[in-house]
C-alpha positions, 0 to 999 in steps of 0.5 A: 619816623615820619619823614617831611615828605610823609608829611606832605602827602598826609596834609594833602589827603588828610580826609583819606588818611583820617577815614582809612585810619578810622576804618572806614574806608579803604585807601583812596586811589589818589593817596595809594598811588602816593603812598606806593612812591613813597614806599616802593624802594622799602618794600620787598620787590616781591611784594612791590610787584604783587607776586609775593605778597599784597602791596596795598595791605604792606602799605596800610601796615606801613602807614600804621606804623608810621602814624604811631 
């Protein structure tokens, strides 16, 4: 579920997000920065830290999911 502040990131990196979502390009750094506030208190802390796992790849699957 899209929350209001999602939203808002979304509406202010709209050209970042339509070009990652079309496979374009990677995340922007401005819109990953974002998106790792936004995400930082789901993800595993492992992963958040980056020693168990990628954070740029948990959020652009999150971001996905988000976005269905």
């Amino acid at each position: 579920m899209m929350t209001t502040k999602l939203k808002l990131i979304i509406e202010k990196h709209g050209l970042d997000v339509a070009a990652f979502l079309d496979g374009d390009v990677d995340i922007s750094e401005h819109l990953y920065k974002e998106l790792y506030e936004y995400y930082v208190d789901e993800m595993p802390y492992g992963t958040a830290k980056a020693r168990d796992g990628d954070p740029y790849q948990w959020i652009a699957h999150a971001l996905y999911e988000d976005l269905r």
